[in-house]
N, C-alpha and C positions, 0 to 999 in steps of 0.2 A: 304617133298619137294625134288625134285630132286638136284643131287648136281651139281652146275654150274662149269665149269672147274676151275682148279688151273691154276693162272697164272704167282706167285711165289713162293718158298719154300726156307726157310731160308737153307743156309746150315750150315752143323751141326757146325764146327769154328766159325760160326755167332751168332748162339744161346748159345752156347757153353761161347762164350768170353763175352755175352751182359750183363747191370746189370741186369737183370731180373734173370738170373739164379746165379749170384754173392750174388742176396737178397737171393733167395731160399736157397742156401747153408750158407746163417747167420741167415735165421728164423731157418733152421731145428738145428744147433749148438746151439743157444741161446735160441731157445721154446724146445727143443727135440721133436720136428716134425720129422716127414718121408713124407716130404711135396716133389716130382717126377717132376712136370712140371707143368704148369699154373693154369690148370682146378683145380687142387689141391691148389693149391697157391690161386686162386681166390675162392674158397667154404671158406676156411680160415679166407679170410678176411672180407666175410660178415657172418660167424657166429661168429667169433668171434671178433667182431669190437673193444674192447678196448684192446686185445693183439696187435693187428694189427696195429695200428695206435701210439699205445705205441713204437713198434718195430722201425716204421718210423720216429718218432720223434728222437732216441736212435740211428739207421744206417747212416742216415743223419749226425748224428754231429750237431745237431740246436745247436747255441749256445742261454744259454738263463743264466739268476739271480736269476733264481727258480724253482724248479721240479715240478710240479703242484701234486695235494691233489690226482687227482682223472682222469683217462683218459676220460670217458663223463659219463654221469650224465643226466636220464630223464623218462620225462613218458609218452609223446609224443612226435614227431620227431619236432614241432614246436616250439620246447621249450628246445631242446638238448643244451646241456652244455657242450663243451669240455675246457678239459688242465684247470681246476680250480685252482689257485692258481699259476698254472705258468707265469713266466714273461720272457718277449725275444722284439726283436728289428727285424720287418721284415727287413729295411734296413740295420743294420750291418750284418744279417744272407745272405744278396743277396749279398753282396756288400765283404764281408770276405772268404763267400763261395768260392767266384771265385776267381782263383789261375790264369789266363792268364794273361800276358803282357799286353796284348790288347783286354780288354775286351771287348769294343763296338765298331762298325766299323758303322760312317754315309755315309751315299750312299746318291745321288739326281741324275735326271733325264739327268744332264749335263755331267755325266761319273765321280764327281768330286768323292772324297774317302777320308773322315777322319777317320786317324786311333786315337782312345781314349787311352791312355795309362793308367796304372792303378795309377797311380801319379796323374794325371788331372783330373780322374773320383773321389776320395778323394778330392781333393783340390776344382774344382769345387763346390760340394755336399755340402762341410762344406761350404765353403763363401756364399755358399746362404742358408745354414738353418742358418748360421752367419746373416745374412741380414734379412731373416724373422722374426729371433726372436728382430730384432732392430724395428721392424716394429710391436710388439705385438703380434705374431704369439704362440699361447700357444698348449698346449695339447688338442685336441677334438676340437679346429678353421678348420675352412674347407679353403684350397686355392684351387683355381680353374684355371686351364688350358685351353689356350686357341692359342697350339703349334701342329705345323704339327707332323709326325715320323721322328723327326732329334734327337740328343745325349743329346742337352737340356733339352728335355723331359723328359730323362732321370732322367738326374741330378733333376727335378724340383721333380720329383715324392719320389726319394729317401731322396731329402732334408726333403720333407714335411712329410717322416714316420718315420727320424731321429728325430724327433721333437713330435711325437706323433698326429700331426694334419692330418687332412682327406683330401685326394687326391680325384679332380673329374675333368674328361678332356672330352673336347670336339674338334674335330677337325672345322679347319680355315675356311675349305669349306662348314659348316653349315650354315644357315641363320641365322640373329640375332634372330627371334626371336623363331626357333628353341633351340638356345644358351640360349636365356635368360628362356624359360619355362624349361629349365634344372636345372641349377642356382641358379633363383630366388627360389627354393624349400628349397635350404640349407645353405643360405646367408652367400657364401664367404667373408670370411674377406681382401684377397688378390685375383689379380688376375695376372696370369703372362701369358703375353697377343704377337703377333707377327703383324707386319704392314702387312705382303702378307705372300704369296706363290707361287711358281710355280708350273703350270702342263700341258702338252701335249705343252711344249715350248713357252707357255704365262705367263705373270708375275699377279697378281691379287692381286687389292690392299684391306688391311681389316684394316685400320684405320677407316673407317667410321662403320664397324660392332661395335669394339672393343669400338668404343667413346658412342655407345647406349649401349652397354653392360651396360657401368660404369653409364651411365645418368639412366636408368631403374632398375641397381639392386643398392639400396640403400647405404647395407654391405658392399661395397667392399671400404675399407681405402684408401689402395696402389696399384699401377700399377705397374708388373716389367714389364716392354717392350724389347723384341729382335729386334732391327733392322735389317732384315735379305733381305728386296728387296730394300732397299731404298726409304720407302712412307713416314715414319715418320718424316717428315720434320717439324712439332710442335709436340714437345714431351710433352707440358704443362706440367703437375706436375708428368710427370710417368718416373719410376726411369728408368734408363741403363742396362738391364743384363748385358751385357760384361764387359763393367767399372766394375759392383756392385758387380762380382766376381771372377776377373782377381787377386786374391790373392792366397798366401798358409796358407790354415785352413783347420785342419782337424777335421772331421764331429763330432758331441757329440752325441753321441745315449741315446735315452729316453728309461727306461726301462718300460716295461709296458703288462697288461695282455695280456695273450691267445689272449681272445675275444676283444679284443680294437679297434674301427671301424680303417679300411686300407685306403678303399677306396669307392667311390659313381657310382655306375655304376646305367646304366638307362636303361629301355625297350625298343622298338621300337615307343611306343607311337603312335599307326596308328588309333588306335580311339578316344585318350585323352591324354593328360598331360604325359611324358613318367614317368613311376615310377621309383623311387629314391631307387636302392637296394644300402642294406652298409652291405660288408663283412669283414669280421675281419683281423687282423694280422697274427695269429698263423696259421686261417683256410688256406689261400689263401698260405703261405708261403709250410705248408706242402702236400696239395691238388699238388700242383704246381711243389715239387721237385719230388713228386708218380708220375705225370704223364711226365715233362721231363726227368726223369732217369731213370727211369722203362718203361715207353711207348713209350718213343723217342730215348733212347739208348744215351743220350748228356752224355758227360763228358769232360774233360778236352781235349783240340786240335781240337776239332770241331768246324766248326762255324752252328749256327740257323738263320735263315731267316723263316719271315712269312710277304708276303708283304698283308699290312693292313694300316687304319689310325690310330691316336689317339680317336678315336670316336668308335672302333668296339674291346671287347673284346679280340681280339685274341693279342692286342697292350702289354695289360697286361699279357698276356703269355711270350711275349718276353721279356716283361721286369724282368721278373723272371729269364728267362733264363741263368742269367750271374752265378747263384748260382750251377748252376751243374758243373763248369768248363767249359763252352764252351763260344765261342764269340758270342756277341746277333749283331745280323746287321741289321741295318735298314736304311728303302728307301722310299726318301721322292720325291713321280713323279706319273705319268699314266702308268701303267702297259703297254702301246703300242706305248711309245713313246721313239728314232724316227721311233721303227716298231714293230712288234708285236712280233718279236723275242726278244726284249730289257730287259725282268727281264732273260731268258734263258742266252743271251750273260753276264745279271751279275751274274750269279750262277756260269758260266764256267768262267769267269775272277777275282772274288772271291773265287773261289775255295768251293763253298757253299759246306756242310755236310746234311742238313738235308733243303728242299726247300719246304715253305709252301704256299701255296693259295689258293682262292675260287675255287669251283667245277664250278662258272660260267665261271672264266677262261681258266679252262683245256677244259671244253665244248667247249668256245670261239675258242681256241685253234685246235679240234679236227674240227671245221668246216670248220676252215680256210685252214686245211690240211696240218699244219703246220709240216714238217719235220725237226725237231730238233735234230735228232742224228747225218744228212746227216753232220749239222752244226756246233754241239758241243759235243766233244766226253761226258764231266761230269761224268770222272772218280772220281770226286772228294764226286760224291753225291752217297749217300748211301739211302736216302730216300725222297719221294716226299709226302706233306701233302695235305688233302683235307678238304675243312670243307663251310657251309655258307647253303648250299643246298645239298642234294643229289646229288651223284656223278652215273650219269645210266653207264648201264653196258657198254656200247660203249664207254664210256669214258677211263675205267680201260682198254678195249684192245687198246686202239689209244697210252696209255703212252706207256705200252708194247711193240708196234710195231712201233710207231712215234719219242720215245722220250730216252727211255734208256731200254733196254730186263731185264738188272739184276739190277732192285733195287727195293726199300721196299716201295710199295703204300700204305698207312698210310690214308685213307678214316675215315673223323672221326666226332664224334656228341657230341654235349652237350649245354652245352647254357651261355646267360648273366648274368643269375639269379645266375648259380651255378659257374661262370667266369672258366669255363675249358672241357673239352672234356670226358664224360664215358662210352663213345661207340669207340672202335679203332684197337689202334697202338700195337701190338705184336710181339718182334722180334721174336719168335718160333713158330710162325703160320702159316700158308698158308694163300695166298690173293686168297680167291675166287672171281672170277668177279661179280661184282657188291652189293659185301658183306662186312660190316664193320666187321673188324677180332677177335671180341672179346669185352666181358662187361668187363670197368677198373676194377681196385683192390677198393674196397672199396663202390662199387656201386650198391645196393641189387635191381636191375633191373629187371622189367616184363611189361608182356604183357596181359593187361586185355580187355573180353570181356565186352560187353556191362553190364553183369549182375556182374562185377568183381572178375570174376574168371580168373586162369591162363590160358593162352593159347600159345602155341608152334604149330610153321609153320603155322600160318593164321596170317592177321594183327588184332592188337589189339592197345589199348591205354597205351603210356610207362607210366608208373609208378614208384617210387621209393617207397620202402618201411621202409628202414631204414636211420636215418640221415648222412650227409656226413660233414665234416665241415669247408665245402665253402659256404654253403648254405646261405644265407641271416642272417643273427642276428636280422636286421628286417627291414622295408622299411622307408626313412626318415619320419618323420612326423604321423607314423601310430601309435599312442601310445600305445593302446591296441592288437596291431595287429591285427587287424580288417580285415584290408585289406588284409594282409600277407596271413591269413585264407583263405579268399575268394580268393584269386589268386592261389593259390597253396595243397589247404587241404580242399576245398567246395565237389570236384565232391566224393572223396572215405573220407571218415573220417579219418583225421590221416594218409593218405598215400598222397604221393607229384605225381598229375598229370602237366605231364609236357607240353602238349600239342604238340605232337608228335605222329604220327601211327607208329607203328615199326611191324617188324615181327623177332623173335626171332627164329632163325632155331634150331632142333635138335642138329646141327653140336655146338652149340654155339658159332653161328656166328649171326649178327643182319642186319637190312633191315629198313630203314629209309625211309618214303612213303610220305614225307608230313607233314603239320599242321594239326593236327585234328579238330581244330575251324575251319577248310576251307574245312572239309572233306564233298565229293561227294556222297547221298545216292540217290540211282536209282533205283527202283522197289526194293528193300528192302535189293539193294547190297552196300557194302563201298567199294566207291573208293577213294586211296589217290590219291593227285594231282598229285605225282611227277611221276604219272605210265601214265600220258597223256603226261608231260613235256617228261620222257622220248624218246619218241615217234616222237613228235614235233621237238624234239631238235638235234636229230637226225638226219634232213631233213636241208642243208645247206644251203637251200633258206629261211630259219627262221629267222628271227633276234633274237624275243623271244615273248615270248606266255605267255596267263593268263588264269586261267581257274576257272568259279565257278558254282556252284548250284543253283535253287531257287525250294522252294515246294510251287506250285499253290494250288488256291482250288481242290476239288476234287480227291487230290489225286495226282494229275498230275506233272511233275517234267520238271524243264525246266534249260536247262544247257549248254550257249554260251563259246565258245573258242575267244578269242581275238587273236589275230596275227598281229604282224608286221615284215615285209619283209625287206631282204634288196632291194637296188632298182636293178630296172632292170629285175624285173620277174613278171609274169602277175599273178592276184591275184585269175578269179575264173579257171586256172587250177590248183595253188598251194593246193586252198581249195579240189580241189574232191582227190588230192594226201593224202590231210593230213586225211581226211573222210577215204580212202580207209586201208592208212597205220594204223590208228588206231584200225579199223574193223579186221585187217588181227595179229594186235601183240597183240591187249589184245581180244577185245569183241564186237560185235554190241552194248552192252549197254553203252560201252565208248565211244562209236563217239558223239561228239556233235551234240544239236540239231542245233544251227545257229555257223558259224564260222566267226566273224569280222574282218576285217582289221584295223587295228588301226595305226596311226603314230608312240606312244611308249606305253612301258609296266608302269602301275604307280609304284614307288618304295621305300622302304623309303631312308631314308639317310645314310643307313648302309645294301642296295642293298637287300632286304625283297619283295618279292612280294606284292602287299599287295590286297590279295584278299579279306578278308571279307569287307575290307571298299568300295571295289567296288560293293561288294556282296548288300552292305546295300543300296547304293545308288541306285540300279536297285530296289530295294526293295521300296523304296519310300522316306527313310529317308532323311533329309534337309543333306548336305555336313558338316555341325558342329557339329553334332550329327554321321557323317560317322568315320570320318577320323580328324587328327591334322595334317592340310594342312602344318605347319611348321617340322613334323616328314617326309617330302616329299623328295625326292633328284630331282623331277622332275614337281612340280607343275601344269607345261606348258600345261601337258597331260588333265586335271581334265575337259576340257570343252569340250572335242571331246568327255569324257566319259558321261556327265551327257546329252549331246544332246542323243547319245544312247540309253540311259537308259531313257527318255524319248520315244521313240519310241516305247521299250520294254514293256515297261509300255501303253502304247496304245495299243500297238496289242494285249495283254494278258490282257486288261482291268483293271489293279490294280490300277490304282489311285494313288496319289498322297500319299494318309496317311492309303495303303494295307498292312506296316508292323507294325503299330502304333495302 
């Protein structure tokens, strides 16, 4: 592959001072390594996985009540066993780790700023794992969350792993009954629940979500309720947070294994039921310090930002974050309100260190032609993160030239399943444009073809080959692992396809293309979709675009682009621009055959495309069998789509039951 420009380089005080090179010089001391720079550091740690991972447990400082038997243990990756016999406390190790004053900073949309101080963050934490356990709350209970990104969250998450019971949160602005097919899977015993929220300067109320919650899932005993808009004006039998932990108690930490379920994270669910993954203690704690101290460069005097919900993995990164010494900040609002300069003007009034968000934002961003340097100098940031979708190459130069020349673009991939990022952030790297800078530590990453072999500089299907251990322990409810199998270990035997095209350059550098369940094949070529979106997206008359496949009889292949505009621009000269610009940056085989105008993109609730279930329904399938209309953030969309897809379905003659 050709090499795309550099368009930052660490310099050398940079790399020099990072922990990345501080670990290097205490593997090669304590292994007698002659371990040089990354590439080295990284063969290391996927050949020899239990030196490696021993190491990090042992640098870190985890504080723990027992050494464990054995670093992992296994005979296929589905069935790995790490840290046997040892025992540790994810919350005293997050919560003792961090050494700042002011570990947590809450933000909302009103400009207000609480600062948490580390007195309150203690005190807090114990009087509500004090409250839970008055409440029956034991070891392996599940509570459940149902709190925007304010400091509470916080507190609820750590009380509930001081305790030994299992964390599972959903954000406010879900539907009920999104909420409750989450839920209802792992029959919370408690729920700690919020009246409303604000966003984009309206108030919304969710006592009537939160009252079906408790009427539909059986389990749930107690209610803790935040009063935080003013709805709950019948509090009926649901306890007070603020009363119920306006005390000074400090927290009791439960000692307990390695592997002891942490927390319940969930998929997307855009076909079915979302699955209930449960990752462990030990896993999630040391997965998490590898990749903020070594990937992100956090340590003590930094602050981290990642503006996200309580519903979208990246929540539980930040909440880890207090464990490397840096402040975790969080921001509970609409990334564009009262303008779309508003998380910028809070990075540079916060003084942020390390600034995370969706690649749809920075896109958003780059369309709007937003000049953000003109406005905020952000001396204080050192690196800007990207993650949710591919980040195209116009994006990485608009930071560069729109937003800050000298800092560290941090483009980065991984997923829900494994709750962390293994495609990324390197302070000794180069940021090639439109290139994620490097496989994490610990992450035995490839690119297989069709036949599963390896392949370098073409796209292929990411793969993981050796266990990592964040990885699921296993899915709620699947007792045999049955399912775990088939989602993750069906397509290669024994190796974890992640459902991802990537392309792995020579450089070892990586290329994120797309889902590959949504992948485009066209006279017998693969295209990922993100090589159309980039394209699309590009074009600042877009709003945003969908794009999928279908294979006719015969052979024949048929492949609509959806599009929605902003207003104000006339739609069929848009189309022959986006037909042209397609044709001219990849290929005549990548222009679509029809291009629609649509009102919106459908999505799920945690901003997912969600092309196969569109895919199905141009297909013929009934919408129950498509999609789980409650995994939606946008329902509204679903009936401009199925008149379409009827039309489609006539002129291509398929019928109603052509994929059945």
């Amino acid at each position: 592959m050709k090499n795309p420009p550099i368009l930052w380089n660490p310099k050398e005080e940079f790399c020099k001072d990072s922990n990345m090179m501080k670990y290097i010089e205490w593997v090669n001391k304590n292994y007698n390594s002659t371990i040089r720079n990354y590439q080295d550091l990284y063969k290391w740690s996927i050949n020899d996985l239990g030196n490696f991972w021993e190491s990090l447990w042992n640098y870190f400082g985890i504080k723990r009540d027992k050494e464990p038997d054995k670093i992992i243990e296994y005979s296929d990756m589905m069935n790995a066993q790490w840290f046997n016999g040892a025992r540790m406390n994810y919350a005293e190790n997050i919560m003792n780790l961090s050494k700042q004053e002011i570990p947590i900073i809450g933000l909302d949309e009103s400009g207000a700023s609480r600062s948490i101080s580390r007195e309150e963050l203690f005190n807090k934490v114990g009087s509500l794992s004090k409250l839970l356990r008055e409440y029956g709350v034991k070891e392996g209970d599940r509570v459940a969350s149902f709190l925007p990104n304010i400091p509470e969250s916080l507190f609820s998450l750590y009380a509930t792993s001081s305790i030994g019971a299992i964390w599972s949160s959903s954000s406010p602005d879900f539907g009920s009954k999104g909420i409750i097919d989450r839920f209802h899977q792992i029959s919370p015993k408690v729920l700690i629940g919020i009246d409303g929220y604000s966003y984009n300067g309206k108030k919304f109320d969710r006592m009537g979500v939160l009252k079906d919650i408790v009427e539909k899932i059986k389990s749930i005993e107690a209610v803790i309720l935040l009063n935080k808009e003013g709805f709950a004006s019948e509090r009926g039998n649901f306890i007070d947070f603020e009363s119920s932990t306006n005390t000074s108690h400090q927290p009791e930490f439960k000692s307990l294994p390695f592997n002891h379920p942490l927390w319940i994270l969930y998929s997307s669910g855009t076909t079915g039921i979302p699955k209930a993954i449960v990752q462990s203690q030990g896993g999630i704690l040391l997965e998490h310090l590898k990749l903020l101290k070594l990937h992100y460069d956090l340590n003590e005097g930094k602050k981290f930002f990642w503006y996200t919900t309580t519903g979208w993995m990246m929540w539980n990164l930040v909440a880890s974050s207090m464990s490397t010494g840096a402040t975790a900040v969080v921001y509970d609002g609409s990334a564009s309100y009262p303008d779309n300069y508003s998380l910028w003007s809070l990075a540079e009034r916060e003084r942020i260190s390390f600034f995370g968000v969706s690649a749809a934002f920075l896109t958003f961003n780059m369309k709007e032609s937003l000049n953000v340097k003109e406005k905020f100098p952000l001396e204080y940031m050192y690196a800007i993160g990207s993650t949710g979708s591919p980040l195209p190459p116009e994006a990485f130069r608009y930071i560069y030239n729109n937003v800050k020349k000298d800092v560290w673009l941090a483009s980065i991939s991984g997923g829900t399943d494994v709750c962390t990022s293994f495609l990324g952030g390197c302070p000794c790297s180069p940021v090639y444009e439109g290139e994620l800078q490097c496989i994490n530590l610990g992450a035995d990453i490839h690119s297989f073809d069709e036949e599963g072999n390896d392949i370098i500089d073409s796209m292929g299907e990411l793969v993981i080959k050796k266990p990592m251990p964040s990885m699921p322990i296993y899915l709620w409810g699947d007792t045999n692992k049955e399912k775990l199998k088939e989602t993750y270990f069906s397509t290669y035997d024994g190796i974890w396809r992640h459902g991802d095209w990537i392309i792995i350059t020579s450089r070892g550098t990586a290329i994120i293309l797309g889902r590959s369940d949504s992948t485009l094949k066209r006279k017998g070529i693969r295209i990922g979709t993100a090589e159309i979106y980039r394209v699309v997206d590009e074009m600042r008359e877009v709003k945003d675009s969908l794009i999928v496949g279908i294979e006719l009889s015969g052979g024949e292949y048929y492949m609509p682009l959806f599009v929605s505009l902003k207003s104000g621009y006339d739609f069929p000269e848009i189309r022959e621009r986006i037909r042209e610009n397609i044709r001219m940056n990849l290929s005549p085989r990548h222009v679509p055959d029809d291009i629609i105008q649509v009102k919106d993109i459908p999505k799920t609730i945690n901003g997912k495309k969600m092309e196969v279930p569109i895919k199905k329904i141009i297909m013929g399938f009934p919408v129950e069998k498509s999609l789980n209309v409650a995994s939606m953030a946008n329902p509204e969309c679903l009936d401009e789509y199925l008149k379409i897809a009827r039309e489609i379905r006539k002129k291509y003659n398929l019928g109603e039951n052509y994929s059945q």
